[in-house]
Short mmCIF file of the C-alpha atoms (twelve columns), coordinates in Angstrom:
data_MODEL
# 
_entry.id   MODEL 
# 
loop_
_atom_site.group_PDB 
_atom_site.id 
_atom_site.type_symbol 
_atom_site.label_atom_id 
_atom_site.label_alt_id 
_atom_site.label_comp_id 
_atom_site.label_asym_id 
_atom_site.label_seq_id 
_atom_site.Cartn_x 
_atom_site.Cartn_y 
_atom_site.Cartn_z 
_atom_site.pdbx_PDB_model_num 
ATOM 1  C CA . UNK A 1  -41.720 -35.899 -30.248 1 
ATOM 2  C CA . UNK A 2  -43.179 -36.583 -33.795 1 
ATOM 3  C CA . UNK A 3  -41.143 -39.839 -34.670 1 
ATOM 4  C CA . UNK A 4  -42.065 -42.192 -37.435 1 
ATOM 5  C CA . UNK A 5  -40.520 -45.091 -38.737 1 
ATOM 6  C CA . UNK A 6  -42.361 -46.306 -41.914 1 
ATOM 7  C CA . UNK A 7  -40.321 -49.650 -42.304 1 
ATOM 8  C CA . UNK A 8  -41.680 -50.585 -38.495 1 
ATOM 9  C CA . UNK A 9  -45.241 -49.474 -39.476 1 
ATOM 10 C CA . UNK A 10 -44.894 -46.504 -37.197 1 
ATOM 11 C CA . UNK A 11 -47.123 -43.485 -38.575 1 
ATOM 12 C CA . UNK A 12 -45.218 -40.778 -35.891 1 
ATOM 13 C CA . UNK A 13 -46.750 -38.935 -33.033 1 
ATOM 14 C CA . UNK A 14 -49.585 -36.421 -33.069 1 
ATOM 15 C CA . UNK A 15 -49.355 -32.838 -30.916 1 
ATOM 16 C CA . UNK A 16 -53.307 -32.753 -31.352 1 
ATOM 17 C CA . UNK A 17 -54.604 -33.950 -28.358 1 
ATOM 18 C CA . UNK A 18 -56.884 -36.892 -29.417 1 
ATOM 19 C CA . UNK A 19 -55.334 -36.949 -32.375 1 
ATOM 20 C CA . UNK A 20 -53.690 -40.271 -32.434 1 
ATOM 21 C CA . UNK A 21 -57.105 -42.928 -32.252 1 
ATOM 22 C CA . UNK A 22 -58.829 -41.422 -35.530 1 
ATOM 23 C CA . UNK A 23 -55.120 -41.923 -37.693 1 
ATOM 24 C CA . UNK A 24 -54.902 -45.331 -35.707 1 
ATOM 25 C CA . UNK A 25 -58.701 -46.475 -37.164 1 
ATOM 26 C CA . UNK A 26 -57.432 -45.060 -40.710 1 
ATOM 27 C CA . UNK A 27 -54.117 -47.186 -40.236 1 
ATOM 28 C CA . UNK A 28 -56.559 -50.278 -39.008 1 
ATOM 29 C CA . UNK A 29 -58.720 -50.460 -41.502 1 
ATOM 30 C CA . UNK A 30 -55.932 -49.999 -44.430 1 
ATOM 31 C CA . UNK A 31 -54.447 -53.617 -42.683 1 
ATOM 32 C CA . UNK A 32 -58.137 -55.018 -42.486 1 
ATOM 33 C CA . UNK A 33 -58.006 -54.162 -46.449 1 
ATOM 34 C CA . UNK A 34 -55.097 -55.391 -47.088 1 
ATOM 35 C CA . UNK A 35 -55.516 -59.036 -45.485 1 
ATOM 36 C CA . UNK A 36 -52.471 -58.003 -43.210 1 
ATOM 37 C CA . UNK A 37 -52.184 -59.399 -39.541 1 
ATOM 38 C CA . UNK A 38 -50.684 -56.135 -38.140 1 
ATOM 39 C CA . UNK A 39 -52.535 -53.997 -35.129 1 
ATOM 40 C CA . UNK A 40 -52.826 -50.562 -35.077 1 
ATOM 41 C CA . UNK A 41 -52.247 -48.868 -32.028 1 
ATOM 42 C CA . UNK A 42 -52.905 -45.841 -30.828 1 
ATOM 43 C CA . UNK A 43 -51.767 -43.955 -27.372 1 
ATOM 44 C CA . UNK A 44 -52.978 -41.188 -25.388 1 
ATOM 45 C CA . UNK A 45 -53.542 -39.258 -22.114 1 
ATOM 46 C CA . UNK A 46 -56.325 -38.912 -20.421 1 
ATOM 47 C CA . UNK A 47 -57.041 -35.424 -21.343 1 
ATOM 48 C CA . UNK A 48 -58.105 -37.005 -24.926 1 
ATOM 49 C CA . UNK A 49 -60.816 -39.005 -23.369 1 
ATOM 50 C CA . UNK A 50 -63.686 -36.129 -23.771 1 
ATOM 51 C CA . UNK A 51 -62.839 -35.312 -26.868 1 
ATOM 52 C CA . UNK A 52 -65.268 -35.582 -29.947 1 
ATOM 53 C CA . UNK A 53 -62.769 -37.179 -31.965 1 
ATOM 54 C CA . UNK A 54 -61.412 -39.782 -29.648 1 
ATOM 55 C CA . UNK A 55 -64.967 -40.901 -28.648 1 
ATOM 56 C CA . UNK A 56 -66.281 -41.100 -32.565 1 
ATOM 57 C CA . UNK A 57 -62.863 -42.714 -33.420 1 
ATOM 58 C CA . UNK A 58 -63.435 -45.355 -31.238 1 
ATOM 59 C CA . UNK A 59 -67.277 -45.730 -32.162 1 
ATOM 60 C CA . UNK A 60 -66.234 -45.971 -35.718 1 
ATOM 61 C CA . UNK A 61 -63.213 -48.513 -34.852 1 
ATOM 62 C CA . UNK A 62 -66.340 -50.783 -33.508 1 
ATOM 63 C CA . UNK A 63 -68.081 -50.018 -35.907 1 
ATOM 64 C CA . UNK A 64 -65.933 -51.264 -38.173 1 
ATOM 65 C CA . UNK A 65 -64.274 -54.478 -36.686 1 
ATOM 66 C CA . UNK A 66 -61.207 -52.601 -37.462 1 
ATOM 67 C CA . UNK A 67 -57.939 -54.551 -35.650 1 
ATOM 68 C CA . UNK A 68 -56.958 -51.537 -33.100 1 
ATOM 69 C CA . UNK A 69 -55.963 -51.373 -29.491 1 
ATOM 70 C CA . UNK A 70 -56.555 -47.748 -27.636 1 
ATOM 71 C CA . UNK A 71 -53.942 -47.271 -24.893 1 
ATOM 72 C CA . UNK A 72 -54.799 -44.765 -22.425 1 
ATOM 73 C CA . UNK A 73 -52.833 -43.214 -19.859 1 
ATOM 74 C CA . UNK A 74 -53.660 -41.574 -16.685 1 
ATOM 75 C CA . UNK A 75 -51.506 -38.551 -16.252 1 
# 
């Protein structure tokens, strides 16, 4: 469940629920620092979609102008 590959510019999975959009506007923001033309992406479930986190993740992501994509999936 938690895999990362740091060469590929994966950070791993997160067992938080909601977890993964506030590490994916961290990870977008370090490329929009770094001049980089890499994506962050971050994936969850629809469960995450009332959470605090996700919600003020995403606010802050277009906030930002940060380059991040939020997939979500209906489970």
């Amino acid at each position: 469940m938690h895999i990362a590959d740091m060469d590929k510019g994966m950070l791993g999975a997160n067992a938080i629920v909601g977890g993964s959009p506030p590490l994916a506007v961290g990870a977008a923001l370090t490329q929009q620092l770094t001049g980089t033309d890499r994506v962050a992406v971050a994936f969850s479930g629809d469960g995450a979609s009332n959470q605090g986190k996700t919600m003020e993740a995403m606010n802050m992501a277009v906030i930002l102008q940060v380059p991040m994509a939020r997939l979500l999936a209906r489970c």
